[in-house]
PAROFI-455087 format. One line per field, with one value per residue: x, y, z of N, C-alpha, C in turn; residue number from 0. Coordinates in Angstrom, 1 decimal. Layout:
BEGIN
n.xx: [X, ...]
n.yy: [Y, ...]
n.zz: [Z, ...]
ca.xx: [X, ...]
ca.yy: [Y, ...]
ca.zz: [Z, ...]
c.xx: [X, ...]
c.yy: [Y, ...]
c.zz: [Z, ...]
n: [NUM, ...]
//
This chain:
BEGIN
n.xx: [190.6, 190.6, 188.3, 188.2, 186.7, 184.7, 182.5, 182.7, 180.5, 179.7, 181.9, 181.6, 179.2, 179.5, 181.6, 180.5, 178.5, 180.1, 180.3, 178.7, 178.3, 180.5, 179.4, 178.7, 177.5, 179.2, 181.2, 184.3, 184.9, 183.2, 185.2, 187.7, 187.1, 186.1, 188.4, 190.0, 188.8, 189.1, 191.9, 193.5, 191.6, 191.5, 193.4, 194.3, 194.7, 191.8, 191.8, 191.8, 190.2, 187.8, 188.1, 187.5, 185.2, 183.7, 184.0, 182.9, 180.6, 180.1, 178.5, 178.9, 180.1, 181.6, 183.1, 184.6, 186.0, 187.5, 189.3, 190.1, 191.4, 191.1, 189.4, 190.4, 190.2, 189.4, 189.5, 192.1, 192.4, 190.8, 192.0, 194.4, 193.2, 192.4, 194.8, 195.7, 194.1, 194.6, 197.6, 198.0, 197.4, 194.7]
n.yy: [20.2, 19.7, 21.6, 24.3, 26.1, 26.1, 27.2, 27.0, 26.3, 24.5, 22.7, 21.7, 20.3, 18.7, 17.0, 15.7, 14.4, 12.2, 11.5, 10.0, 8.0, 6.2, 4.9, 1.9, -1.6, -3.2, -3.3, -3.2, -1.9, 0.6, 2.0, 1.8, 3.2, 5.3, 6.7, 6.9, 9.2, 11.3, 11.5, 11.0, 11.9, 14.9, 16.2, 14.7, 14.9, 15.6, 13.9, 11.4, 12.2, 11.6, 9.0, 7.9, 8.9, 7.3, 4.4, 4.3, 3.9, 1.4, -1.7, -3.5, -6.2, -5.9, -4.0, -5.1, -7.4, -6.4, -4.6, -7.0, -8.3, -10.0, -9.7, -7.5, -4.2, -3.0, -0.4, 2.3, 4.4, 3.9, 1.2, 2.7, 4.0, 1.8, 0.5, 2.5, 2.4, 0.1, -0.4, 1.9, 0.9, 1.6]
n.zz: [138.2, 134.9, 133.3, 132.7, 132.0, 133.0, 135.6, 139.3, 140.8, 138.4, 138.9, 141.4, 141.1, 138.9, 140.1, 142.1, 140.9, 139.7, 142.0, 143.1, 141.2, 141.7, 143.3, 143.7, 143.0, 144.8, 147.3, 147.1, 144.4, 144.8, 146.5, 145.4, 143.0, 144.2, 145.7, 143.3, 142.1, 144.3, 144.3, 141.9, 139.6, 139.8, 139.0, 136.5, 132.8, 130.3, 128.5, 130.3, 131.8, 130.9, 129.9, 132.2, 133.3, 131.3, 131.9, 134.6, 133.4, 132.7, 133.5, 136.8, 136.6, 134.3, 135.0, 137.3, 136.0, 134.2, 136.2, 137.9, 135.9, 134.5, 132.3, 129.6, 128.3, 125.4, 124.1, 124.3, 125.7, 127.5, 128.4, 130.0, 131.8, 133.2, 134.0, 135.5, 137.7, 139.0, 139.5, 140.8, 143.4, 144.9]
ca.xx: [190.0, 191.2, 187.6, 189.0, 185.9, 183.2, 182.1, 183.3, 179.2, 179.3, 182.5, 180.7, 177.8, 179.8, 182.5, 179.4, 177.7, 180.8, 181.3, 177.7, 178.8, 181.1, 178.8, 178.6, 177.0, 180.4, 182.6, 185.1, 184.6, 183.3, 186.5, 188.8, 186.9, 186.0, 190.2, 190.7, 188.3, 189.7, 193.2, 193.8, 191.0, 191.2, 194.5, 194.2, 194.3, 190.7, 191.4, 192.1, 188.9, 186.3, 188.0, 187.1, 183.5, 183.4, 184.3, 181.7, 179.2, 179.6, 178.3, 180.0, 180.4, 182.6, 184.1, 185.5, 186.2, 188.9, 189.6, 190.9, 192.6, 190.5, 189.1, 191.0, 189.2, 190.3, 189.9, 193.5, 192.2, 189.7, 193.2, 195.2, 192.5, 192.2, 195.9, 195.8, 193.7, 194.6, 198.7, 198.1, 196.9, 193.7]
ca.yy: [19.6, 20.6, 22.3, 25.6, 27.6, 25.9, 27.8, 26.9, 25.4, 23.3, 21.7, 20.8, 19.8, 17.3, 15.9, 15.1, 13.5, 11.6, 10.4, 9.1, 7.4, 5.9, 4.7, 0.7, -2.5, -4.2, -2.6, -3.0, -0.8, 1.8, 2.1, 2.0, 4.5, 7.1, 6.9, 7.7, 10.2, 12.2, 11.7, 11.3, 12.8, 16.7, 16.2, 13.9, 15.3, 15.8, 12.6, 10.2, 12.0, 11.4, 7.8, 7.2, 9.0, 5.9, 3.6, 4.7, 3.6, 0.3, -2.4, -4.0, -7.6, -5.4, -2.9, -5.9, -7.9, -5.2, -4.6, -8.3, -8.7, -10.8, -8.7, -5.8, -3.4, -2.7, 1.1, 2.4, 5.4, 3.0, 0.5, 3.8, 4.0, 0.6, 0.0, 3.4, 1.7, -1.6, -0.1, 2.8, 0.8, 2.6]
ca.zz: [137.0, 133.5, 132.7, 132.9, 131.3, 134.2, 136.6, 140.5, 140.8, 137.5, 138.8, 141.8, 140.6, 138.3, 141.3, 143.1, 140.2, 139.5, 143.6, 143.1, 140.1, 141.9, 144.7, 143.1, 143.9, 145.3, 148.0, 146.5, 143.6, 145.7, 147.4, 144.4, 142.2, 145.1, 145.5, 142.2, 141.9, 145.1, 144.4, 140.3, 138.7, 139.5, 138.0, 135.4, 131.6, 129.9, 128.1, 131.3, 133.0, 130.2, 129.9, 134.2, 132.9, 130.8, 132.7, 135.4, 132.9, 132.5, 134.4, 138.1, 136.3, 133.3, 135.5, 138.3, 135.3, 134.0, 137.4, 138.2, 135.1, 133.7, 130.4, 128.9, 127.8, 124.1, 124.2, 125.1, 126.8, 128.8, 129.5, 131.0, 133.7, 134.4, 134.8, 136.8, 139.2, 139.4, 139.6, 142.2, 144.9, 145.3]
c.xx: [190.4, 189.7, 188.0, 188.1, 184.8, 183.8, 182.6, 181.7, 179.2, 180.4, 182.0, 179.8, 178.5, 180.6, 181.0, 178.7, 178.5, 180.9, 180.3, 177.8, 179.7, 180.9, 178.1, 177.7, 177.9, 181.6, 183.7, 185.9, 184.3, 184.6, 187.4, 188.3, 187.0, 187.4, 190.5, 190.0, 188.7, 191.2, 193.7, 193.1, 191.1, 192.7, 195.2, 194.0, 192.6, 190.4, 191.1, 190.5, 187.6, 186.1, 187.5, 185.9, 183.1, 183.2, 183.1, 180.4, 178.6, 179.1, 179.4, 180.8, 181.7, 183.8, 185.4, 186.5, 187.7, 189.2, 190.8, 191.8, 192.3, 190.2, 190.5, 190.2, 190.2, 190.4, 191.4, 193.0, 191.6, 191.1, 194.0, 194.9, 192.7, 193.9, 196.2, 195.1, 193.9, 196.9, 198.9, 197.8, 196.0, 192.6]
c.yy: [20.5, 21.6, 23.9, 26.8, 27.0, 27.0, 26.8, 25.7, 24.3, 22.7, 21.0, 20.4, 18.6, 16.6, 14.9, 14.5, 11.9, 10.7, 9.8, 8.0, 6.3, 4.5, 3.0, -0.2, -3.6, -3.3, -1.9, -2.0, -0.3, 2.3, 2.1, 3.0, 5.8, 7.5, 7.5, 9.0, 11.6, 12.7, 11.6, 12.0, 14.1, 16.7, 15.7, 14.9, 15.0, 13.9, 11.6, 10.6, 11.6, 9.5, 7.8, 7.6, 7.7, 4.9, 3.1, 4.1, 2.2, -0.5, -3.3, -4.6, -7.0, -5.2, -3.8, -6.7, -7.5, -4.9, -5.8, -8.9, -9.4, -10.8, -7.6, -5.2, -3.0, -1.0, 1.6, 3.0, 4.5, 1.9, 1.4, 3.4, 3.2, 0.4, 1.3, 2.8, 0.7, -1.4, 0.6, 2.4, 1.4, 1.3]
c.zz: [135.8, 132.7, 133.2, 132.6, 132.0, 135.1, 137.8, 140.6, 140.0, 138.2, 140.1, 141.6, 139.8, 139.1, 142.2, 142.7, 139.9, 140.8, 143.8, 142.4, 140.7, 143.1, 143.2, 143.9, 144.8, 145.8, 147.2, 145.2, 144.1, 145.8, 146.4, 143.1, 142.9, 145.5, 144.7, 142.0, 142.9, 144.8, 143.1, 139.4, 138.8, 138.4, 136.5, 133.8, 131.4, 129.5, 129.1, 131.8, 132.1, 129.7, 131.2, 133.9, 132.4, 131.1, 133.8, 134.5, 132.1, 133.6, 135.6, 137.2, 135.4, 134.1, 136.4, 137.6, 134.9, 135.5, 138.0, 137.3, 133.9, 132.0, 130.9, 128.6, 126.1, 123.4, 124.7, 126.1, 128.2, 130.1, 130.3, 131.8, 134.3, 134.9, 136.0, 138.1, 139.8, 139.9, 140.6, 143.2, 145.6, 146.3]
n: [0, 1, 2, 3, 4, 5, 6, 7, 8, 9, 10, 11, 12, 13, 14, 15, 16, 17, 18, 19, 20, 21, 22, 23, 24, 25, 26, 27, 28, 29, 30, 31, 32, 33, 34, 35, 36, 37, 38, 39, 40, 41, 42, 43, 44, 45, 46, 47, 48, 49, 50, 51, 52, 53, 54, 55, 56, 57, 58, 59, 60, 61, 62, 63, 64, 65, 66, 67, 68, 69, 70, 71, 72, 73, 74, 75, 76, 77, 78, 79, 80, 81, 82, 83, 84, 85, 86, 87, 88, 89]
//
């Protein structure tokens, strides 16, 4: 993770806040966030990870919504992620 001035504790304390975060009311999301969060976010720039914080904090109906194609999201940072997840095959 690009926090560089946490402590070894805070960044677990926040992976593990985030893989709860992650923990949805539709399979499906589960399983395509807790991907990205194992395998794109330690690496991800600051910006990409506070957009996927974001993201995390909307509701399923939004999140699946952007997800399936349906909505955009009109944030760029927010459309990165989503085409990161909907592009990587997570």
């Amino acid at each position: 993770m690009h926090d560089s001035g946490k402590s070894a504790e805070e960044l677990r304390v926040r992976t593990a806040r985030l893989r709860w975060s992650c923990r949805r009311g539709m399979r499906e999301l589960d399983v395509v966030l807790q991907r990205y969060l194992e395998h794109s976010y330690p690496a991800a720039s600051a910006v990409e990870q506070h957009a996927f914080e974001a993201l995390l904090e909307l509701q399923d109906p939004q999140l699946f919504a952007y997800l399936l194609g349906s909505e955009a999201p009109s944030d760029p940072q927010l459309a990165h992620v989503v085409a990161r997840l909907t592009h990587a095959g997570y």
